[in-house]
C-alpha positions as a Markdown table, in Angstrom:
| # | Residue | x | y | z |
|---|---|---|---|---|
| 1 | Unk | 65.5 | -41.2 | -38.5 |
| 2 | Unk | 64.2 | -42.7 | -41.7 |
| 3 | Unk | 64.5 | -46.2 | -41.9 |
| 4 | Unk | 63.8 | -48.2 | -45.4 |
| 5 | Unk | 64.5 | -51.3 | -46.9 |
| 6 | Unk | 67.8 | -50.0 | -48.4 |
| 7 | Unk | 68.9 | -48.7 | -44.9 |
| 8 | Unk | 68.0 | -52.1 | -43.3 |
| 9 | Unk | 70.1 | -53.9 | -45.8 |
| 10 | Unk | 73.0 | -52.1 | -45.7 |
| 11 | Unk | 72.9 | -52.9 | -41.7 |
| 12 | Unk | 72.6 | -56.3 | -42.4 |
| 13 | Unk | 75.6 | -56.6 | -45.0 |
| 14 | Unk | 77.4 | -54.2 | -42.4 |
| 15 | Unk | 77.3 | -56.9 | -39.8 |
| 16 | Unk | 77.8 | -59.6 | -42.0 |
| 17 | Unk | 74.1 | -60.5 | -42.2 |
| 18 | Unk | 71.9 | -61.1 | -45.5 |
| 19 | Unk | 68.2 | -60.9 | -45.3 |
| 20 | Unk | 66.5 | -62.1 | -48.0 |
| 21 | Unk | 64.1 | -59.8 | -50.3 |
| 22 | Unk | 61.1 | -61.6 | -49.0 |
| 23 | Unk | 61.9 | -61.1 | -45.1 |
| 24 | Unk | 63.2 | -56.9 | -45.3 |
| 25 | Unk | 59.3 | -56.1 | -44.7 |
| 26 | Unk | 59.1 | -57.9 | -41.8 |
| 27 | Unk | 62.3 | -57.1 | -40.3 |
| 28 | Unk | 61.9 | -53.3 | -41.5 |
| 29 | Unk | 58.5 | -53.3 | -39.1 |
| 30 | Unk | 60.6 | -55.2 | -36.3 |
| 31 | Unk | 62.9 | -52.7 | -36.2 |
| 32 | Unk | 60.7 | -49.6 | -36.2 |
| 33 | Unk | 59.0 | -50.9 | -33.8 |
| 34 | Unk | 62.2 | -50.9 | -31.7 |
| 35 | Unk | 63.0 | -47.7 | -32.6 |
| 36 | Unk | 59.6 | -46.4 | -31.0 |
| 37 | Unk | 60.6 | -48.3 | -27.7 |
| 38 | Unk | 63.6 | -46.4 | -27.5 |
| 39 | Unk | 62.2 | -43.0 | -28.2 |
| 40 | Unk | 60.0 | -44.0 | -25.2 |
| 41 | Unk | 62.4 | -45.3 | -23.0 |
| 42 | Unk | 64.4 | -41.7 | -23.9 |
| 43 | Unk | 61.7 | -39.7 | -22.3 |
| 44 | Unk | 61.9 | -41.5 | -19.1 |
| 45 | Unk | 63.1 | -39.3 | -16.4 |
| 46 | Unk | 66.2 | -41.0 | -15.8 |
| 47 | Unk | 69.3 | -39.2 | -15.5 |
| 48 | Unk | 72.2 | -40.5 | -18.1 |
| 49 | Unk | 74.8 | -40.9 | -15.4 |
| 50 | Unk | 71.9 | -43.9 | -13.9 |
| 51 | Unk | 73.8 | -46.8 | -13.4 |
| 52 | Unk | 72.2 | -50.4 | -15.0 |
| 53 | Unk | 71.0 | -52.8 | -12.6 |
| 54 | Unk | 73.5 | -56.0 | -13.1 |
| 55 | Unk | 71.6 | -58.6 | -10.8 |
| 56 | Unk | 68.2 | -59.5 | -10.2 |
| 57 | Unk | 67.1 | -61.3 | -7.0 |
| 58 | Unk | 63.7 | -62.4 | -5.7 |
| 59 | Unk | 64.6 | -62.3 | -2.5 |
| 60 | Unk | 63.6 | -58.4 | -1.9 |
| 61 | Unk | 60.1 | -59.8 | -3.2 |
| 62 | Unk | 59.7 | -62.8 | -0.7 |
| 63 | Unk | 57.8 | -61.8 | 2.7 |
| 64 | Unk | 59.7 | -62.9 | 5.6 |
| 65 | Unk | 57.8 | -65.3 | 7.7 |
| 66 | Unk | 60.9 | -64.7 | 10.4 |
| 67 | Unk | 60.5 | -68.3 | 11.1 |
| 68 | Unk | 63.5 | -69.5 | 9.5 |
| 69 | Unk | 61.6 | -71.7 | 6.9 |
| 70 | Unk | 62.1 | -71.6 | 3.1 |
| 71 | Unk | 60.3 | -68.3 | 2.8 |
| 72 | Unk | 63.0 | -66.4 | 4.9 |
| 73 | Unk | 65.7 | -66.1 | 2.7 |
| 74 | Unk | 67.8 | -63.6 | 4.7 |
């Protein structure tokens, strides 16, 4: 996809956004750049029927010391 100032604009104005003349550069690298992490993220070999992760937990990541102190969170 060929993204340009113009394209980033009409985004903007499409979400109800206006980015000033000055700022487009900077927002038009941002966002290319975030197109490249997606095209990389796409190659992963992940099927598309993967499910997201919805919770995060430490606990997996703490040894158990099996003596019932802080570290054994089970």
């Amino acid at each position: 996809m060929a993204v340009d100032r113009a394209l980033i604009r009409s985004r903007a104005e499409a979400t109800g956004l206006t980015i000033p003349e000055d700022r487009l550069d900077a927002v038009l690298r941002q966002y290319e750049g975030f197109l490249r992490i997606v095209e990389e993220i796409d190659k992963l070999p992940i099927g598309r029927e993967t499910e997201p992760v919805l919770e995060f937990s430490l606990d997996s990541f703490i040894p158990s010391t099996g003596t019932g102190s802080s570290g054994d969170r089970r």
